[in-house]
Every structure is written in structure tokens, then in C-alpha cells.
N, C-alpha and C positions, 0 to 999 in steps of 0.2 A: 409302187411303194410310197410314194407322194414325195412331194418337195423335202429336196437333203435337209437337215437341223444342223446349225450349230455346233461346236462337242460341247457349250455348256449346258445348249438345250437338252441334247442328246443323254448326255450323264445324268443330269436331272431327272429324265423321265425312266432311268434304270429302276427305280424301285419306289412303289406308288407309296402313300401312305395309305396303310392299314389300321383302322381299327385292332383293337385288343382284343375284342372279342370274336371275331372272325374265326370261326370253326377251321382245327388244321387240316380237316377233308380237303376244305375250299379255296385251301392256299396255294399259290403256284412257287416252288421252289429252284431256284437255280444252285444246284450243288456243283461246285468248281476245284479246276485245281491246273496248278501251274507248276512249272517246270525251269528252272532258272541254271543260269551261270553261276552263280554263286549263295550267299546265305544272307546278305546283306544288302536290301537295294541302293546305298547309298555308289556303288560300283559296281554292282551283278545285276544283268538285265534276263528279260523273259525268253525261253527259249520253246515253249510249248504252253497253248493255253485249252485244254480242255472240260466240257460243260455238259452237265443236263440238266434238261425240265423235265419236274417231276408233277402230276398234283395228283393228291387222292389213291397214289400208290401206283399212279401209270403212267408210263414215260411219256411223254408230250413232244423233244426235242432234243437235240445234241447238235452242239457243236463241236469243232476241230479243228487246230490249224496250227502248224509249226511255225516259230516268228524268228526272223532273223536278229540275232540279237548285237550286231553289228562292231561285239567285240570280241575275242578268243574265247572257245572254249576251255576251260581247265580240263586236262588229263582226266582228273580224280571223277569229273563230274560226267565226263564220259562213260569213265568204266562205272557210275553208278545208272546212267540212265541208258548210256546206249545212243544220247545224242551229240556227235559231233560237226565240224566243219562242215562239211561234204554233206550231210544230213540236213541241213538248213542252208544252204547254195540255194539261192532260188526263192527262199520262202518270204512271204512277204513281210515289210519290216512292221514295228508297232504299231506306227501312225494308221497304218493301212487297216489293221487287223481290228483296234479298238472302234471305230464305229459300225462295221457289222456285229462284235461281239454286245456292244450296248443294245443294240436294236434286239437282239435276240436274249437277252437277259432282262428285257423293258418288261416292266408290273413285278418282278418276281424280287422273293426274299432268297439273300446269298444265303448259300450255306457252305462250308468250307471243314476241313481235318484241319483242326490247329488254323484258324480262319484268321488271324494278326499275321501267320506270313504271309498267304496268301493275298490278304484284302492291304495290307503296307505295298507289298510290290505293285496292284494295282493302281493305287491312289498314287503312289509316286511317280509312276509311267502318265496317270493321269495328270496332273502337275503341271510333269514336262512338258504335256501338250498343250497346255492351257484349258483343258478341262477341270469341269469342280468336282472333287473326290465324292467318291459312291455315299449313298445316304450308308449311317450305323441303325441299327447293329445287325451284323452277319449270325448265324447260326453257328458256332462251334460247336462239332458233333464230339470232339476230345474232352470239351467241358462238359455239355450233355451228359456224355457217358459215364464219365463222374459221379452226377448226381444217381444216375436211374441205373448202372451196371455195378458199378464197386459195391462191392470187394470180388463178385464173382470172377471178374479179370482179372489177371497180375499185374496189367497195365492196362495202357487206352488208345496205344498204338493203333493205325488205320490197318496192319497188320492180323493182329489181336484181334481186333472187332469182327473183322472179316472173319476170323475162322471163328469166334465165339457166335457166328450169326449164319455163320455157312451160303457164305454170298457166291452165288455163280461167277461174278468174276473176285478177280484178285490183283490187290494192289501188285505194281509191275516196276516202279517211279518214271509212268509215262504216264501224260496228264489225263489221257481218255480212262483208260483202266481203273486209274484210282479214282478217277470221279467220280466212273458207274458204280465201283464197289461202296464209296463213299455215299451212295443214291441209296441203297441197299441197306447199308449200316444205318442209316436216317431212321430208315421205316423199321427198321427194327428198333430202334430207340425210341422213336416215337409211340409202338406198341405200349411199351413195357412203361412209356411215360403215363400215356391213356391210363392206365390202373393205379398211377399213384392220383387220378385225377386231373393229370395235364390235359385239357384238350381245344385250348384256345392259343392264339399268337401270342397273345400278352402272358398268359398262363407261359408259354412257353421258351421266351425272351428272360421270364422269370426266372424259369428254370436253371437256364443257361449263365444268368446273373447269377446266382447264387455261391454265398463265399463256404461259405460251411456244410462239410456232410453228416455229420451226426445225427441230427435228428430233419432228414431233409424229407428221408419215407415213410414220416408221420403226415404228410403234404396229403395225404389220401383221406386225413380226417375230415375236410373240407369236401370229400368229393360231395356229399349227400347235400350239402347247405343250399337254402335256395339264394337264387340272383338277387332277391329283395331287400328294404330297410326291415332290419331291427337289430336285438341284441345276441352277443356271441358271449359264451361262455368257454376258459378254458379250465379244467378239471384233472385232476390226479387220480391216480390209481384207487385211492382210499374215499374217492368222493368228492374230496373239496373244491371249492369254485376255486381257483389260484388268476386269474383276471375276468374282468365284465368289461366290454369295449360296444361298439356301435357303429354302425357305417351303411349307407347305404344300398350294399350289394354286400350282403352276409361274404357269399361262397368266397369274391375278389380278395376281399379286407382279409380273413382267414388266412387264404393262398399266399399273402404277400409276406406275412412271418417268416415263411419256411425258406423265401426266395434271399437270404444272407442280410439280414438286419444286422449295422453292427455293432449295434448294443448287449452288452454282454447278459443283463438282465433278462432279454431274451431270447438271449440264446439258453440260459438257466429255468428261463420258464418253459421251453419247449421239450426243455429234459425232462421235467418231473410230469410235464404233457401227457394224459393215456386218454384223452376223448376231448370234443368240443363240441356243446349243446347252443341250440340257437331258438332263440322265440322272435318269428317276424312279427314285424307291427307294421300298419298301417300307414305311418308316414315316418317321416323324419324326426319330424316331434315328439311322437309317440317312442320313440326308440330313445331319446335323448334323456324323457321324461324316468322312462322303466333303468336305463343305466344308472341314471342318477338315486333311485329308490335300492336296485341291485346294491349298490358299492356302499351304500350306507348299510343296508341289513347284513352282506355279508361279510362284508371287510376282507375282501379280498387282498394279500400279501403283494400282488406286485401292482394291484393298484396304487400308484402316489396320491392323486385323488381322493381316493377314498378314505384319506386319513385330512385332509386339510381343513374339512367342515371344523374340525374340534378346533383348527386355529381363530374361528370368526369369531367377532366382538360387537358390543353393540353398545351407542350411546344412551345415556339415562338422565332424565329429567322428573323429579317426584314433584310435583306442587303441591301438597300435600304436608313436607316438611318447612320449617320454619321459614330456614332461609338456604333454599335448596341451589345447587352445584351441576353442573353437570360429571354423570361418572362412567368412566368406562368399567363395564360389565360383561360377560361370559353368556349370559342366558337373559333373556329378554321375560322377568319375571319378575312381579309385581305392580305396585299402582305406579302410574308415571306416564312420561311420553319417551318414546323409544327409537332410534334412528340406526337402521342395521340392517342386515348384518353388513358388515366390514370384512375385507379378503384378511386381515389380520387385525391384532392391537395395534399395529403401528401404521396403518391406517385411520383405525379408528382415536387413536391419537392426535393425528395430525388434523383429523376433522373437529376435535376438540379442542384444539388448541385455536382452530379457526376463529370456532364459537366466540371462545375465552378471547380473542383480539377484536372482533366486532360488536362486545356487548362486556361493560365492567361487571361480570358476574366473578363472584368469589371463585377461588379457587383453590382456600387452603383446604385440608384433609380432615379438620379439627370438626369434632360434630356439635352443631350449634342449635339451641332451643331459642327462645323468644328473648329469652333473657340471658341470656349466654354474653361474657365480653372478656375481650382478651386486647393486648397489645395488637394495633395492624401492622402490615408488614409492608414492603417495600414498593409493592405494587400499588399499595394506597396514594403513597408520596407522589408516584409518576403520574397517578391520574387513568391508571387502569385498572381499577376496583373500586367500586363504590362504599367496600370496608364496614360492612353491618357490624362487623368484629364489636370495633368498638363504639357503635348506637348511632354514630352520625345519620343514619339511613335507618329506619323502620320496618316492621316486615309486611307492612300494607305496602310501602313506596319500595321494597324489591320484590314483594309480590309482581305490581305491575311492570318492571323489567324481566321479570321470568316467563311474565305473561305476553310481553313483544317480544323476547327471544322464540317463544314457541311460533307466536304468530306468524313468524319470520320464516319457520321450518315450512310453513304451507305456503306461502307466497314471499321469494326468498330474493326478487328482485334488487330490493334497497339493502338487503343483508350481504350481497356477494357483490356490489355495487361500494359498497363501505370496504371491503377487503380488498376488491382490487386497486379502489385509491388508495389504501396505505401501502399496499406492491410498488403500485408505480412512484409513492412519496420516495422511497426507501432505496428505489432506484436512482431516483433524483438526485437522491444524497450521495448518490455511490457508493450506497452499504449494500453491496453486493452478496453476500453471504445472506443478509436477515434479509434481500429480497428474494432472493430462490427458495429460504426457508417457507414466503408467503407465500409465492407461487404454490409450492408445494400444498400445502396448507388449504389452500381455494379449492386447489383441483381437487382432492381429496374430499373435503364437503360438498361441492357443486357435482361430483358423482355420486355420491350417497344421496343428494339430495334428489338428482334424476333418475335412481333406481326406487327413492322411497315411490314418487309420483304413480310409477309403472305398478309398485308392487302393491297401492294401497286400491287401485281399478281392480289388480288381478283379483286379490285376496278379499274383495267383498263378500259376504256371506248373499247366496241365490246362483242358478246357474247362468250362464254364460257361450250362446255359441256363434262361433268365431268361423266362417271357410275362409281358403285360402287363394290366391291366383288362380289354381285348377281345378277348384272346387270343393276341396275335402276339405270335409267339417271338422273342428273341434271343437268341445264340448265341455268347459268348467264349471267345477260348483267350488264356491271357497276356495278357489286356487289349484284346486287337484283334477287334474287330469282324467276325464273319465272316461277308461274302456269298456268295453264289449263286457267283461265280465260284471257292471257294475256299479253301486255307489262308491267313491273311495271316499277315507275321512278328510276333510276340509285340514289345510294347512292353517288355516287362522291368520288373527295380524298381530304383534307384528310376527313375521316366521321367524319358527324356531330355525336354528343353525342347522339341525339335521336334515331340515327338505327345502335350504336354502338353495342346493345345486339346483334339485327339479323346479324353484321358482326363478335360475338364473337360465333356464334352458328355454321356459314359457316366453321370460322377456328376450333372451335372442330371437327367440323368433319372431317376435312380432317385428322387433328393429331390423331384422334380414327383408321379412315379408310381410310387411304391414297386410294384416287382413280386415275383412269385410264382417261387423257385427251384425249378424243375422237376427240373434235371441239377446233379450235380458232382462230377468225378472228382476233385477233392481238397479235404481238409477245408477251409474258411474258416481261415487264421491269425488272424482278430478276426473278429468277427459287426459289420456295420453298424450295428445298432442297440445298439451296446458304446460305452462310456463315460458314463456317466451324469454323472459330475460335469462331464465334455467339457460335453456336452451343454447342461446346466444354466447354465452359463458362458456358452454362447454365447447362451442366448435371454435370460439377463440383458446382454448386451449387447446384441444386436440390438433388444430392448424398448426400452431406454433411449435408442434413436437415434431411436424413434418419437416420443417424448413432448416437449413443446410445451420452448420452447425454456427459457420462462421458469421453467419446473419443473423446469430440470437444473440451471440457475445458483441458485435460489434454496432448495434441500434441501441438506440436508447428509446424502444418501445417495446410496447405489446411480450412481443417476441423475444426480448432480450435476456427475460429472463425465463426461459419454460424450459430450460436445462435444471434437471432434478437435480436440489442442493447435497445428495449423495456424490454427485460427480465431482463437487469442488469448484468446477471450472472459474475461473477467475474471468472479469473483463480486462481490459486497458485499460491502464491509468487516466489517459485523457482521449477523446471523443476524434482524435487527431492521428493518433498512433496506432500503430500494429501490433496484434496479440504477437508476444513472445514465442 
């Protein structure tokens, strides 16, 4: 048998890890069952520990063996099992018993009736000995039966099961008998699982997880979906898409709804459930791309998603008008230059207001011709507006500050270089509130400003292809995606909000998996990997959201202040003391 193990080794090698997918044919099953003093391990020890392996429906092994359980037996526990004193004289005690029983339960998945008594009592005898308790999770065939027998039982007793399955043997409450019946009961659960579409370990673990029965034997809708990426649909009696989701292994993703989600949402979506339709695609992308076009055409109800497009915004610059402003706008339409979309207004607010701090461009709401004048307003006096209001300034001489603030959008170095020295002035001062306000304020432009970069390469007009790590092609023309079936219409620039999600799926990906430009019939207008100072900006910010809390409020750098000024959080007073 080779050199004795350790019992940590020993316990360890009890149950290998398996794969999720692993077909239940090719599983090896240790179905158990114990026999105790009492009800409680914390003072009832084991009085009987009986086992079989199972796999693919044919017994493999049994074990047996009465264990001395080295304290009185109860009366009661007698006359229910039939084992007493005299009965266990002799037998070996646990220390003894537990590494032949490891060794013969090594590779296998436990399964257990009601398997928390069983698998407590063992981890805790394990324990005692200085062994590391059994890997989770065990098989409960009690739970099982739950999902794949009720309501046809009145209950889910090992009793019950046995004659609803008409097992050769019958539970006895001695631990061989119930075990082999419990061996038996398996395979019959396991049958009837197979038809709702169970028929992997992880499918089956699933099973057994799950909190809820109502709609658990809709689980079989998933049987027919292939293993591959794309999109799922789930559909109502009357027709309607009611969600569009995505994942790369249809059949899994589907499966995992049914296994006790505990969102009530869907648990409400799996009631009005009567079918789910699935279109594979090609890659990942491919699947990201169609969910994203799916949830805007159909406006599926329990998509959240699919309603959020209508919150984007977008920045607006017209040179064209007098003495032009920047504005926040809804739809990215008309002459001008445009900076967008934004996951909200207040987003795209806060990038606006960025503008409006690194360049004296007006701000009032009053609409002004060439000759237009009015009183200035407050912002003139401080020295941040240069106030065309009233003639001081020209619309040639704010022509050309409209014409560096644009300049500024395509090469944005000296422009987020100018905002983050008024950050850190501000900080200086110890006006802690107006500097998180900036902080805020940067990060919010210097993102728009590195999705414009990405989105203005995607959305060039001509196509575009692109493979990946493992070789699969991708193929744009004008930003849209194109399949097997097709030309699709070019999304144009700047995108409109409604195929903002399919241009925010294009740019994950390339950030996930930068790929390899194979085709392009027109030059890049920016190369993706263009802006360095962009760049450099963002991972100083993004850095400084990572680091501990108490290292942003307590430096007087960088980092001190990338706590979003929603949170409030205040510094110390002095550079000396401790936050309150």
C-alpha cells in the first residue's frame, strides 16, 4: 500500500478536485452513513460507520466496521438501532478506524441522507485527531430529492425514497443498509435528474444548492443549448424576449438561474419563463456585440441595461456661434464638436465643469450674438471668465480660446496637467471638499477623454480587421461589427447613445486583449496607444482608488484626495494628527 500518510495528508487526498464538467457516469461516489450515540457531536460519538463506492451505477466497494465509541450507550439509541455495549466490546476505536476509512473513500465525492449530520460528525471526530476536515460540498440526496421528486413524495425521508424507488435493500438504522439503500436512492435521483438536464458534477452540486422549488423543472429548458459563446434569450408564453444575457457556455450560464439565485427578480422572471432561445456566436465579442444590439431593439423588462442607454449625455462645443459655451446635450446632433457619450449627466457634468476650470470659457445660459451685452457676473471679478458679456474680449480673441480648448480635446496633456495643479493647490490650502470636488472633476474628463481616443480609431469610416491571441478574426467597418450574415450599418462618429453599449464592448475588448491589426483600408486618425500623458493620468488615478483608505486621507499627495467627494470624508486638521 506504500508508505503510511500523515491524517492531514490522508484527509486531504479524500476527495480530489473535480472539474464541473465531468460527466456523473465517470464520477466515483462514496455514499455513507453513520451510526451515533447521540444527535449532537458536540457529546455523541460514532458507533457505526458504513460506506459504498459507487460509479456509473456499479458498486466498486463497501466498507464496514463498528467503532467503539468509548462512552455509554443511551437506552433509547439501542432500542432504535440495536447497537449496544456488548455490541461494540472489542471494536475498534476511531483513531483506528478513520485512516483505513480515508484511504477507501480517497478520489470519491461524499454523498450522504441529510449529509450535515453525517459530514459534522465526521469533521469533528476529524478535529479531534488533528486531521483537516473533509473537502465540501457532500451530495445530499434529502435535498436532491427536493428539487427532482416533490411533490410526488409526501416527504424525503431515506424511508420514503426507498419504497418510492423500490430499493432491494431497506433502510434498517444500521449504517451498511442505509447506505446501500441510500446508493440506490442516488441512482434513482440521478435518473430523473438526467431528464431535467442534470448531467454534470457542477450541474449537480447545482442542483443540490438550490433554495427554491417552483420553477426548478423548468431547468430542462437548458437541456438542448450548446456549450458555446453567445446569446440567451428568455421568452414568455405569449412570445416576448423578457431578458437577453450572454456568457460563454450558453447551456452552464442558463443552468445556473434555476440552481436558487437569491434575487427575487429572478426568481419572477423564471415564473413567467415558458422557453429560452439561444444564438451562438463566434467569440466572445461577437456575443457582447449582438446582446448589446438585442437589449436596445427589444427592451427587454428585466433587462436594467437595457434601459440606461437613454441616461447618456454628451458634451457640446458649436464654433460656429458667436461666442460659443460648452453644453450638455442628450443626442449628439448638429454642427459642433462633441465629447460622449457619458454613463450619465452627471457625469457628463462633472467633465464639464472640468472644461469650465481649465479654460475662462463663459458659462452663463443667456444666448449671445456678436453684439449682444449684458452686466458680467461673478465669475468675471475672480478671474475665471474672460466675460465677452460685456465687450472686454472680442469674438475673434474667444474664437481662439475655443479653438485651444478644442485643441486641448485631442492632445489633452497640458489641459489635465493645468487641473491637476489646481487639485493639488486646493489641497494645499486645505480646502478639502473643493479638492475631491477636482479630483472628481479630472477623473471624469480624463475618462471621456480616453474613450473619445479608442472610439474615434473604432468609428472611422472603411473596414478594419483585427485577430486575436488565438487567432480569430474580427472584422469592422465604421465601428459595427460584422457577421457572417453581412454588411451592418456603420455606427458613425460621434456614436449615437443607442449603440454606445456595442462600442463599449468593442473597446473592452481590445483593453482585455489587445489585438493584432491585420487589415485597414484607412489610416487610424489616433493610434490607441496615443496619449501618454492620457494615459499616465488615468492610472494615477485609478491607482489611488486602490490604496487603503486611511493613506488617501492622511498624505498630503496624489492620493489624498481620490476619495469621491460624494463620500464627504474629511482629512485632519493638521498633517500631525489622527482622523477622528
Amino acid at each position: 500500500m506504500g508508505a503510511p500518510r500523515g491524517p492531514r495528508e490522508a484527509a486531504r487526498a479524500v476527495q480530489t478536485t473535480l472539474e464541473d464538467q465531468v460527466p456523473l457516469e465517470r464520477v466515483t461516489f462514496c455514499v455513507l452513513d453513520l451510526e451515533t450515540t447521540g444527535g449532537s457531536p458536540s457529546d455523541a460519538r460514532i458507533t457505526e460507520i458504513g460506506a459504498v463506492k459507487v460509479r456509473g451505477g456499479e458498486r466498486i466497494g463497501v466498507f464496514e466496521t463498528l467503532v467503539d465509541p468509548e462512552v455509554p450507550i443511551p437506552r433509547s439509541i439501542t432500542y432504535l438501532t440495536g447497537i449496544d455495549g456488548r455490541l461494540v466490546a472489542g471494536a475498534p476505536r476511531i483513531d483506528a478506524v478513520l485512516p483505513s476509512f480515508l484511504e477507501f473513500a480517497s478520489g470519491c465525492v461524499f454523498v450522504a441522507h441529510n449529509a450535515r449530520f453525517d459530514f459534522t460528525f465526521l469533521n469533528v471526530a476529524l478535529r479531534r485527531l488533528s486531521y483537516d476536515p473533509l473537502p465540501p460540498p457532500p451530495v445530499c440526496t434529502a435535498r436532491l430529492a427536493r428539487r427532482v421528486v416533490w411533490p410526488e413524495v409526501p416527504n424525503v425521508r431515506l424511508e420514503t425514497l426507498a419504497a418510492y424507488f423500490r430499493t432491494a435493500s431497506r433502510p434498517s438504522h444500521r449504517a451498511l443498509p442505509d447506505a446501500e439503500a441510500c446508493a440506490e436512492v442516488l441512482h434513482g435521483l440521478l435518473e430523473l435528474a438526467g431528464r431535467l438536464g442534470i448531467r454534470t458534477l457542477g450541474e449537480l452540486h447545482g442542483a443540490v444548492r438550490a433554495r427554491g422549488r417552483p420553477n426548478f423543472g423548468k431547468i430542462a429548458l437548458a437541456d438542448r443549448l450548446p456549450s458555446a459563446p453567445g446569446v440567451y434569450r428568455f421568452v414568455s408564453r405569449d412570445g416576448r424576449v423578457l431578458y437577453v444575457g450572454r456568457s460563454r457556455d450558453l447551456r452552464s450560464r442558463v443552468k445556473s438561474y434555476f440552481y436558487g439565485d437569491p434575487r427575487k427578480q429572478v426568481e419572477a422572471l423564471l415564473a413567467h419563463t415558458a422557453s429560452v432561445e439561444a444564438t451562438e456566436c463566434g467569440s466572445e465579442l461577437e456575443a457582447a456585440v449582438l446582446e448589446a444590439r438585442l437589449i436596445r431593439e427589444l427592451a427587454p423588462p428585466y433587462n436594467r441595461r437595457g434601459k440606461t442607454w437613454r441616461r447618456y449625455a454628451y458634451l457640446r462645443i458649436d464654433p460656429s456661434e458667436a461666442f460659443p459655451r460648452v453644453k450638455l446635450v442628450r443626442e449628439p446632433r448638429g454642427e459642433g464638436a462633441f465629447l460622449g457619450p457619458f454613463p450619465s449627466s452627471r457625469h457628463a457634468r462633472l467633465a464639464q465643469e472640468a472644461l469650465e476650470d481649465a479654460v475662462p470659457i463663459r458659462r452663463c445660459t443667456r444666448s449671445m450674438g456678436a453684439t449682444t451685452r449684458f452686466a458680467p457676473c461673478a465669475l468675471a471679478d475672480m478671474g475665471r471668465c474672460v466675460a465677452p458679456c460685456d465687450g472686454r474680449v472680442g469674438a475673434e480673441r474667444y474664437g481662439e480660446l475655443v479653438r485651444s480648448l478644442l485643441s486641448s480635446l485631442h492632445a489633452p496633456g497640458g489641459l489635465l496637467a493645468a487641473l491637476e495643479s489646481r487639485m493639488l493647490a486646493l489641497a494645499s490650502d486645505r480646502r478639502f471638499e473643493e479638492a475631491s470636488l477636482a479630483r472628481d472633476r479630472l477623473r471624469a474628463l480624463a475618462e471621456a477623454l480616453g474613450r473619445a481616443r479608442v472610439d474615434r480609431w473604432l468609428l472611422e469610416p472603411g473596414a478594419l480587421v483585427l485577430s486575436d491571441r488565438d487567432g480569430r478574426r474580427v472584422r469592422l467597418s465604421g465601428g459595427a461589427l460584422v457577421r457572417d450574415g453581412g454588411p451592418e450599418e456603420p455606427v458613425g462618429h460621434p456614436c449615437p447613445r443607442e449603440r454606445a453599449d456595442e462600442v463599449a464592448a468593442l473597446r473592452a475588448w481590445l483593453a482585455r486583449d489587445p489585438p493584432r491589426v491585420e487589415l485597414a483600408e484607412r489610416p487610424p486618425a489616433e493610434p490607441v496607444a496615443g496619449g501618454a500623458e492620457l494615459h499616465r493620468m488615468l492610472v494615477r488615478l485609478r491607482a489611488a482608488d486602490r490604496r487603503p483608505r486611511e493613506d488617501r486621507v492622511r498624505t498630503l499627495d496624489w492620493g489624498a484626495w481620490s476619495e469621491p467627494s460624494s463620500s464627504r470624508a474629511r482629512a485632519p486638521r493638521s498633517a500631525g494628527s489622527s482622523a477622528a
